[in-house]
Biopython code that builds the backbone (N, CA, C, O; Angstrom):
import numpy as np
from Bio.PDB.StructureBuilder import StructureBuilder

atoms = [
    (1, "UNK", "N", (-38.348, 54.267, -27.284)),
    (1, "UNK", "CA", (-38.108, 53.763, -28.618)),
    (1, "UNK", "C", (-38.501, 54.847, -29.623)),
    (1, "UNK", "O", (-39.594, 55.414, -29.625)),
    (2, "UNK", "N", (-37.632, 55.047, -30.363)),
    (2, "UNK", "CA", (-37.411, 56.016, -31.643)),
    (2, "UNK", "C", (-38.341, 55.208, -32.931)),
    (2, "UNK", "O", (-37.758, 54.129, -32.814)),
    (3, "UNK", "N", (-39.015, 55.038, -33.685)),
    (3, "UNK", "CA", (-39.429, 54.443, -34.932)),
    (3, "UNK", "C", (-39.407, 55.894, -35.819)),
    (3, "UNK", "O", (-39.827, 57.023, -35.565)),
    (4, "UNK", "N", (-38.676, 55.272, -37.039)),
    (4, "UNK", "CA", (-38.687, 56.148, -38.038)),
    (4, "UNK", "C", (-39.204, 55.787, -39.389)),
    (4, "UNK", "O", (-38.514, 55.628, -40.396)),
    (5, "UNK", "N", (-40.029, 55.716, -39.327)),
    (5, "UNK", "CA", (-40.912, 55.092, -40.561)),
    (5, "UNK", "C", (-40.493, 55.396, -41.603)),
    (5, "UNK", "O", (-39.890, 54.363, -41.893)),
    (6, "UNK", "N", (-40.215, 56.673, -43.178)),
    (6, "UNK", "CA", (-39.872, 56.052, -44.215)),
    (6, "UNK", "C", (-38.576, 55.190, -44.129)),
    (6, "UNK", "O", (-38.413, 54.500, -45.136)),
    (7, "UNK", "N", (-37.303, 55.019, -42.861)),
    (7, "UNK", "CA", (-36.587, 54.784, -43.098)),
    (7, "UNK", "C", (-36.813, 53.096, -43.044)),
    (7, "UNK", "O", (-36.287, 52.264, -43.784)),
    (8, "UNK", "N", (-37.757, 52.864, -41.936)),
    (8, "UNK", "CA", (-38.294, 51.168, -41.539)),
    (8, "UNK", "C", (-36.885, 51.273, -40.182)),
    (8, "UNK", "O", (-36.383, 50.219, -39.792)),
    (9, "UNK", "N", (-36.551, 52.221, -39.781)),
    (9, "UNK", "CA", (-35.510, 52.033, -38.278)),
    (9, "UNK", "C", (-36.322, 52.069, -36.975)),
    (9, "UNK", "O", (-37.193, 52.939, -36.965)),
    (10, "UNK", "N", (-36.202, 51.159, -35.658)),
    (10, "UNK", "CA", (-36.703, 51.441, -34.771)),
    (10, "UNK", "C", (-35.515, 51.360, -33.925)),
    (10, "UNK", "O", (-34.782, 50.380, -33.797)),
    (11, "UNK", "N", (-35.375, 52.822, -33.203)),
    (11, "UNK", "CA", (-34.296, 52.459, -32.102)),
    (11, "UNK", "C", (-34.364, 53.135, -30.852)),
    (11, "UNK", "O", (-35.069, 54.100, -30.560)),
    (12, "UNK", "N", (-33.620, 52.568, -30.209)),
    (12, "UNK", "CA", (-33.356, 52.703, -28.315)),
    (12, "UNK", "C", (-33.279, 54.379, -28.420)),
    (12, "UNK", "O", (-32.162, 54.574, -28.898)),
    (13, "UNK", "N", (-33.715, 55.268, -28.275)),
    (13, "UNK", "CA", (-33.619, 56.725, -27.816)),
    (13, "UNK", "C", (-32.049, 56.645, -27.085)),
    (13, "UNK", "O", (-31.643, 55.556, -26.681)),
    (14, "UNK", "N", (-31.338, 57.694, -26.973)),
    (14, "UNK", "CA", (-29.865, 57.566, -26.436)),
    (14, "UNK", "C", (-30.210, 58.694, -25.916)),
    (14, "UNK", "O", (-30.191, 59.474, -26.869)),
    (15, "UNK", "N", (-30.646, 59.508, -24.589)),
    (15, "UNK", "CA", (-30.883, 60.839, -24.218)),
    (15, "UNK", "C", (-29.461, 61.780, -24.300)),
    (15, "UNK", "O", (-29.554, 63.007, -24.294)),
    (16, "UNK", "N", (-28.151, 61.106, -24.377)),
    (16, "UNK", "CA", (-26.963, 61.265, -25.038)),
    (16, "UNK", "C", (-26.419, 62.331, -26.408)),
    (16, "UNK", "O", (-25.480, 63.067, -26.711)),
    (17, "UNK", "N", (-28.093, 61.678, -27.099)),
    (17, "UNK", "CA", (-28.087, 62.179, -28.373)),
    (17, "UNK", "C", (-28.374, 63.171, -28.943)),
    (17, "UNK", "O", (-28.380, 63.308, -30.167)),
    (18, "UNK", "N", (-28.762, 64.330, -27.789)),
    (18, "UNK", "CA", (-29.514, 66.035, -28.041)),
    (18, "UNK", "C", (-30.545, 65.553, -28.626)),
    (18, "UNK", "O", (-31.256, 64.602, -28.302)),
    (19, "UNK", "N", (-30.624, 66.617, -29.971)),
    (19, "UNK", "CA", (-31.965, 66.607, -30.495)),
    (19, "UNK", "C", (-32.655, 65.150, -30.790)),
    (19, "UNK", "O", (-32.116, 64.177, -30.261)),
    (20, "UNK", "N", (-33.751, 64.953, -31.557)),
    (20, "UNK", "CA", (-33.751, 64.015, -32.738)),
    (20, "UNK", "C", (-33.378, 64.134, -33.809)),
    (20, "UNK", "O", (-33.528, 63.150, -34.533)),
    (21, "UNK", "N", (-32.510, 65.789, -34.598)),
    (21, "UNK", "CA", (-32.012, 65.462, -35.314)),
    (21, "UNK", "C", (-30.278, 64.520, -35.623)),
    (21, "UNK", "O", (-29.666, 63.722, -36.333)),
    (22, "UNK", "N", (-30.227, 65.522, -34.304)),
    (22, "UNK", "CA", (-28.526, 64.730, -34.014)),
    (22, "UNK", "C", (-28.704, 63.064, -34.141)),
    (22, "UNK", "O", (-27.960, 62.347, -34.810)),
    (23, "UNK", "N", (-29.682, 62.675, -33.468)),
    (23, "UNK", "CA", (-29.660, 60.569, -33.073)),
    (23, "UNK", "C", (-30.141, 60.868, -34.563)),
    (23, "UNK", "O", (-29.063, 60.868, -35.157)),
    (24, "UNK", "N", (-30.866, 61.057, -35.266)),
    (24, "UNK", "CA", (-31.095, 60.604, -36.884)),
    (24, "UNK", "C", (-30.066, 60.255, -37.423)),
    (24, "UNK", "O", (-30.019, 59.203, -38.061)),
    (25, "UNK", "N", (-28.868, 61.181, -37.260)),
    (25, "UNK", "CA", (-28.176, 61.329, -38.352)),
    (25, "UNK", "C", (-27.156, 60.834, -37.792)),
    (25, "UNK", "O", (-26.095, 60.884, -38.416)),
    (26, "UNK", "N", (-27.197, 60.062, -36.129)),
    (26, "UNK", "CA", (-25.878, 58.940, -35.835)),
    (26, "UNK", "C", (-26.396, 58.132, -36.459)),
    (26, "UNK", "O", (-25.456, 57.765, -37.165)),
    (27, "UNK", "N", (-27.422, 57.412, -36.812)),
    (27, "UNK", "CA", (-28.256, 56.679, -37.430)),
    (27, "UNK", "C", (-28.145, 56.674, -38.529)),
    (27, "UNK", "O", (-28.724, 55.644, -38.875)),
    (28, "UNK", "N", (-27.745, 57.187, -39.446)),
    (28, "UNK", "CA", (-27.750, 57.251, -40.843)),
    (28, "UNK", "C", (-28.771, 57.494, -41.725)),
    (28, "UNK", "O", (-28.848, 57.280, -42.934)),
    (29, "UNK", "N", (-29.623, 58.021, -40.865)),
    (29, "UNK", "CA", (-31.172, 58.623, -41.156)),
    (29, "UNK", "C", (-31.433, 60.043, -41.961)),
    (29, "UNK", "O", (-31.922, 60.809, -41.130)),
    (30, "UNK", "N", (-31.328, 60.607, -43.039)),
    (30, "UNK", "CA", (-31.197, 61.722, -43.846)),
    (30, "UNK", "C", (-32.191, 62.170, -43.516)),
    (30, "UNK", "O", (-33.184, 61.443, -43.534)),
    (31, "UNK", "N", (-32.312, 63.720, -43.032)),
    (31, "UNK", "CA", (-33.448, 64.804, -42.610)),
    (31, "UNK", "C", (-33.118, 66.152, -43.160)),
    (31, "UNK", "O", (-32.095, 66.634, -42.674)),
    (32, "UNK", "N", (-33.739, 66.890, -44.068)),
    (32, "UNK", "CA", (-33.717, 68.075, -44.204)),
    (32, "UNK", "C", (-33.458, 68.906, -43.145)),
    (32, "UNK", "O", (-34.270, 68.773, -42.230)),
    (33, "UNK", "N", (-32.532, 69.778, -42.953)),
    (33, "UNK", "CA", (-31.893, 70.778, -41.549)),
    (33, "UNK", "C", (-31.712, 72.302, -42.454)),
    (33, "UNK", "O", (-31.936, 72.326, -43.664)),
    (34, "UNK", "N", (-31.388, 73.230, -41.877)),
    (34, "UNK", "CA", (-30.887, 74.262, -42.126)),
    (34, "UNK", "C", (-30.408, 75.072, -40.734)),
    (34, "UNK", "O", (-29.283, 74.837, -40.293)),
    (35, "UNK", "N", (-31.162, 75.896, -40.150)),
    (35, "UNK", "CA", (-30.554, 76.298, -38.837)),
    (35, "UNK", "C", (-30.137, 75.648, -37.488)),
    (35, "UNK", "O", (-29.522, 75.928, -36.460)),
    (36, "UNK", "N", (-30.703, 74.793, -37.970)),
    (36, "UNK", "CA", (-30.315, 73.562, -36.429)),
    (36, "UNK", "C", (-31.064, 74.399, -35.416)),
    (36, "UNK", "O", (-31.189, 73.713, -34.401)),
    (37, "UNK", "N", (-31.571, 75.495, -35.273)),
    (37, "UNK", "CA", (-32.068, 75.784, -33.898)),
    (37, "UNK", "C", (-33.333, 75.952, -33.569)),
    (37, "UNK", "O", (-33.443, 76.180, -32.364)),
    (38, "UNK", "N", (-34.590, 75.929, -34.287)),
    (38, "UNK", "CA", (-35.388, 75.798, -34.226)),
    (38, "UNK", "C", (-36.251, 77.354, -34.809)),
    (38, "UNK", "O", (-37.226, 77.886, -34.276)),
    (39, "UNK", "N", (-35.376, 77.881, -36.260)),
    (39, "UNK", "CA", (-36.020, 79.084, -36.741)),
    (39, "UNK", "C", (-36.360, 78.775, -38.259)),
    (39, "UNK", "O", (-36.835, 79.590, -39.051)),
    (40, "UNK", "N", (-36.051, 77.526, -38.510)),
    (40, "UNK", "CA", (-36.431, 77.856, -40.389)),
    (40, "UNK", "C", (-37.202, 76.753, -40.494)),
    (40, "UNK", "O", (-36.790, 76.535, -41.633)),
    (41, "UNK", "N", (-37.993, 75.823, -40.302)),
    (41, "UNK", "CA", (-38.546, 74.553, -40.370)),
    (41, "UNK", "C", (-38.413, 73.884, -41.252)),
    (41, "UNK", "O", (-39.255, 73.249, -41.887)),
    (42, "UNK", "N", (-37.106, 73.983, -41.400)),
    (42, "UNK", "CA", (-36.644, 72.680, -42.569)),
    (42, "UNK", "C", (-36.449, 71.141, -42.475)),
    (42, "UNK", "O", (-36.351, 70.385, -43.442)),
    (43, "UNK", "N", (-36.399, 70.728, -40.916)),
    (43, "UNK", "CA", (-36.232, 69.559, -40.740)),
    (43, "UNK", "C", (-37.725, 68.888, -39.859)),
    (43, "UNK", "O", (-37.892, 67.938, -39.094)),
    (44, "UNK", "N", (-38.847, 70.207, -40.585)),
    (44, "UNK", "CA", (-40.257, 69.739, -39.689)),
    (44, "UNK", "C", (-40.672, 68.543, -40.443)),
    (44, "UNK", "O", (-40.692, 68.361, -41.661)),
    (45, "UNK", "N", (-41.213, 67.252, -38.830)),
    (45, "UNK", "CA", (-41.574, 66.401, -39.378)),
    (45, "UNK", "C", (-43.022, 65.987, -38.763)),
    (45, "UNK", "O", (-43.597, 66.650, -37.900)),
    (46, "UNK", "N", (-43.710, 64.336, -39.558)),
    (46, "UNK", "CA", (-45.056, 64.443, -38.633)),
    (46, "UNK", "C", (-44.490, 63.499, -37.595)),
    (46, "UNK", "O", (-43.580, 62.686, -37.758)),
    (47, "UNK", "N", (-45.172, 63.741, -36.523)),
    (47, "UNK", "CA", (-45.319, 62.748, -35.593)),
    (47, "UNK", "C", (-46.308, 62.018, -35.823)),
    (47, "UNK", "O", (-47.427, 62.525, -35.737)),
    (48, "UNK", "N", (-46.152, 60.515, -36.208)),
    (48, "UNK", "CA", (-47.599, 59.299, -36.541)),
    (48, "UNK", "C", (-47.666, 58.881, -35.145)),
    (48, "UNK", "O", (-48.529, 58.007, -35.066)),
    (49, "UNK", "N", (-47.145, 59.113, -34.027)),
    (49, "UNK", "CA", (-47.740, 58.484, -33.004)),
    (49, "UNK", "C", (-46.601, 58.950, -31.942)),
    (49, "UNK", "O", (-45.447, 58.954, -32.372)),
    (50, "UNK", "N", (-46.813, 59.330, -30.636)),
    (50, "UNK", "CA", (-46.431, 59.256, -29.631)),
    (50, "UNK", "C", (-46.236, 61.129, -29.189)),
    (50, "UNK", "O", (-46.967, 61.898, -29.813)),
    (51, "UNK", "N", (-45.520, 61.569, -28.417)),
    (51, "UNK", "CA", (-45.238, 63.288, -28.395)),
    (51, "UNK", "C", (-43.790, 63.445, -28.412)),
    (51, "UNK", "O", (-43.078, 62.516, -28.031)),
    (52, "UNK", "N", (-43.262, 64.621, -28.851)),
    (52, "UNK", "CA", (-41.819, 65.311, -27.740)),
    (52, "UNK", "C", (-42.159, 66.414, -27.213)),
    (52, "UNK", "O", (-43.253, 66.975, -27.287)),
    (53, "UNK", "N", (-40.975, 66.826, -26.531)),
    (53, "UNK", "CA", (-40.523, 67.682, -25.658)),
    (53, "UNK", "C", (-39.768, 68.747, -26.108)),
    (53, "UNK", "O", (-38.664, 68.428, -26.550)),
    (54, "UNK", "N", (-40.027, 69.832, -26.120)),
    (54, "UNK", "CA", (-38.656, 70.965, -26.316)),
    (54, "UNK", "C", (-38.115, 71.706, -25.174)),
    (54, "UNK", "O", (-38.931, 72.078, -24.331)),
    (55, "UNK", "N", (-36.806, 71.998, -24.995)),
    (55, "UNK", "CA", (-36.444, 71.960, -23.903)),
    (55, "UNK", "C", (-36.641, 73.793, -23.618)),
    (55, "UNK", "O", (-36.761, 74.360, -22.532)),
    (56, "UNK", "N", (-36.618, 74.396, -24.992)),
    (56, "UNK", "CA", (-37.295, 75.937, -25.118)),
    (56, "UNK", "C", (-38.265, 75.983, -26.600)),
    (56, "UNK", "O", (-38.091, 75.186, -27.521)),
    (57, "UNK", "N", (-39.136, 76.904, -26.606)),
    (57, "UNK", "CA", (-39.756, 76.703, -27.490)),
    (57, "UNK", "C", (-38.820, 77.279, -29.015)),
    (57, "UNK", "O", (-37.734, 77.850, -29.116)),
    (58, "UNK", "N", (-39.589, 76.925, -29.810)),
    (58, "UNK", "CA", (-38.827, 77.239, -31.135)),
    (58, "UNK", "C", (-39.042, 78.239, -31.913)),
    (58, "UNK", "O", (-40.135, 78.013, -32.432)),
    (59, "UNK", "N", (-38.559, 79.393, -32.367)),
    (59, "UNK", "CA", (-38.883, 80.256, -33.266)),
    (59, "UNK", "C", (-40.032, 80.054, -34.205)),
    (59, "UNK", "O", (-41.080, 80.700, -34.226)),
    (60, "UNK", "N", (-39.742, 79.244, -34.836)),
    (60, "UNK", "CA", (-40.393, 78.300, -35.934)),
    (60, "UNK", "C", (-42.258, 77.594, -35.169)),
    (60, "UNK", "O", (-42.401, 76.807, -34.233)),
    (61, "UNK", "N", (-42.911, 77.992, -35.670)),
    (61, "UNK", "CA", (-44.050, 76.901, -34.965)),
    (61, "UNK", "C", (-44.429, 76.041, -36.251)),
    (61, "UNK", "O", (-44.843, 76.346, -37.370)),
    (62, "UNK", "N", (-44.094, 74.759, -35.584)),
    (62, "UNK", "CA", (-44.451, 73.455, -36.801)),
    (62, "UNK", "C", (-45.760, 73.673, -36.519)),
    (62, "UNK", "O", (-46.243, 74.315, -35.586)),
    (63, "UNK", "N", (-46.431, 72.939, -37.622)),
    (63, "UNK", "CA", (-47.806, 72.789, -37.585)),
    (63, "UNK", "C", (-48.484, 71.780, -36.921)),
    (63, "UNK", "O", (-47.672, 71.041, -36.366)),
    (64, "UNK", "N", (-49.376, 71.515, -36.783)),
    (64, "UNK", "CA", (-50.208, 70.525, -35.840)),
    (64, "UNK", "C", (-49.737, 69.205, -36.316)),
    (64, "UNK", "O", (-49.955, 68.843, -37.472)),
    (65, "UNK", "N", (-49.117, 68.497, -35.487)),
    (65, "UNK", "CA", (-49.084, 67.258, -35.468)),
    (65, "UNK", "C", (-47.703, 67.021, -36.272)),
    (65, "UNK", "O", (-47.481, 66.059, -37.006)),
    (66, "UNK", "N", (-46.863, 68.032, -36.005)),
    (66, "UNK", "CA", (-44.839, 67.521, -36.580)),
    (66, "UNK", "C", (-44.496, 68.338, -35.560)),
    (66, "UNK", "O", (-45.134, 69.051, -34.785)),
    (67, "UNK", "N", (-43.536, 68.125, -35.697)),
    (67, "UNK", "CA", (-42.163, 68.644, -34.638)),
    (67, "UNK", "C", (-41.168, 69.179, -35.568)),
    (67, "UNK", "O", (-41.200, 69.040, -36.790)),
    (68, "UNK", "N", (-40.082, 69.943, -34.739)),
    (68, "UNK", "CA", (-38.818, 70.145, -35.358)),
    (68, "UNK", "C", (-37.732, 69.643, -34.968)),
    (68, "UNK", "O", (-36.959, 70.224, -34.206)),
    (69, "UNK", "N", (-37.552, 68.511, -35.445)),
    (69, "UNK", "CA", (-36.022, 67.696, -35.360)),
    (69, "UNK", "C", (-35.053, 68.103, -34.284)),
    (69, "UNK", "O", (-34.919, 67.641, -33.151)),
    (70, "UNK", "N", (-34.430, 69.040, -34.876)),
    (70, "UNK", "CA", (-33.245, 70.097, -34.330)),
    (70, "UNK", "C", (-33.614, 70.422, -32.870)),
    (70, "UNK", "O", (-32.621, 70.398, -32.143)),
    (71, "UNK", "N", (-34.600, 70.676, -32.329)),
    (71, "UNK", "CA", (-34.735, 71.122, -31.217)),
    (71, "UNK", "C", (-35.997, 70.617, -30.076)),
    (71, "UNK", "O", (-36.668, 71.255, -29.265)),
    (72, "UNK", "N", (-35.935, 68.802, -30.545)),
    (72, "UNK", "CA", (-36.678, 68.182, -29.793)),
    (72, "UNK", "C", (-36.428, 66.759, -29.276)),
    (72, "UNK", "O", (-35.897, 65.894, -29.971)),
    (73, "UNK", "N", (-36.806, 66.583, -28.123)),
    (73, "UNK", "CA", (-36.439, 65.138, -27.545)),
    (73, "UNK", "C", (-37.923, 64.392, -27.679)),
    (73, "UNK", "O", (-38.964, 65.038, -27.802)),
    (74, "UNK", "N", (-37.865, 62.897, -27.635)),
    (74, "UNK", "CA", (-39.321, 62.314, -27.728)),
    (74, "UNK", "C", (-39.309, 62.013, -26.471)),
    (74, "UNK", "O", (-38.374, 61.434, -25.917)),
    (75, "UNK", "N", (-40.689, 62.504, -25.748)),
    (75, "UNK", "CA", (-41.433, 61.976, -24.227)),
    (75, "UNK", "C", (-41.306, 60.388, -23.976)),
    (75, "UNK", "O", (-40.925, 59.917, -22.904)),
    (76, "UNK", "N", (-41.560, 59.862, -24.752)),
    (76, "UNK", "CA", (-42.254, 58.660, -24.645)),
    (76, "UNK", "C", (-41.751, 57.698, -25.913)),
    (76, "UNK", "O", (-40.768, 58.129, -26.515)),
    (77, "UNK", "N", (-42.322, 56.439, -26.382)),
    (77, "UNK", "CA", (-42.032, 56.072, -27.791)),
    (77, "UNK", "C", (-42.630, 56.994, -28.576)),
    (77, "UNK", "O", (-43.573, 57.627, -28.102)),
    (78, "UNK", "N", (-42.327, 57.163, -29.504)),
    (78, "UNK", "CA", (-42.392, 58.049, -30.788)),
    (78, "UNK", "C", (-42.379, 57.470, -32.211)),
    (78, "UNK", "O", (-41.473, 56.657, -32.396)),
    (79, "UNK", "N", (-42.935, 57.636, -32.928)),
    (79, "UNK", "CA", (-43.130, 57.624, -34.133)),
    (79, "UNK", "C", (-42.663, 58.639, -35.477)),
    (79, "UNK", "O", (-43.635, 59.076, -36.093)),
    (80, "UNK", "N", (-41.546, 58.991, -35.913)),
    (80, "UNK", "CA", (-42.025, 60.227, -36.935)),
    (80, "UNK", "C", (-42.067, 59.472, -38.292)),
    (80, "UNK", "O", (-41.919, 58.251, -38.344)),
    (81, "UNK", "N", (-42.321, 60.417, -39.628)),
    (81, "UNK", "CA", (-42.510, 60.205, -40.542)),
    (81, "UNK", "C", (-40.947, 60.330, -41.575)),
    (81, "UNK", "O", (-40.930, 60.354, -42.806)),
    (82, "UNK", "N", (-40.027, 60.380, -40.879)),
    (82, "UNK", "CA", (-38.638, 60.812, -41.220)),
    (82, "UNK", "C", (-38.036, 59.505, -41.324)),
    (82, "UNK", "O", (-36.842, 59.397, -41.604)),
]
sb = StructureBuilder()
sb.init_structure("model")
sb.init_model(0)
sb.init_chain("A")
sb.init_seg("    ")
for serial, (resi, resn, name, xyz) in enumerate(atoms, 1):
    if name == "N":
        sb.init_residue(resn, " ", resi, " ")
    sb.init_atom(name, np.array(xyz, "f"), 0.0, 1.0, " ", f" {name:<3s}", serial, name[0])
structure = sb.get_structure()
């Protein structure tokens, strides 16, 4: 389970969906992006609860406790602040 808190959405993860930015934005969920690949941290968000996964690491290092959209799957349920 995906929860996206400012939006108030909780949904089924679709592993279908690549990143978390891609399922956001089937979702209708608006996220700041720019490179999509994990070099400009424009779509860094916090994680309020749970982890992801990157399938390579990212140019970009988010800071403690966010992720980068574009180039991450959630482990487990997840929480972001997006």
């Amino acid at each position: 389970m995906v929860t996206f808190a400012k939006s108030g959405q909780q949904l089924l993860w679709d592993s279908s969906a690549g990143s978390l930015l891609d399922f956001a934005e089937t979702h209708g969920i608006q996220v700041n992006s720019g490179c999509r690949s994990g070099g400009c941290g424009s779509c860094q968000t916090t994680i309020q609860s749970g982890e992801v996964a990157y399938d390579n690491a990212p140019d970009f290092d988010p800071e403690p406790g966010s992720c980068l959209l574009c180039v991450c799957k959630p482990k487990a349920n997840v929480t972001l602040e997006a």
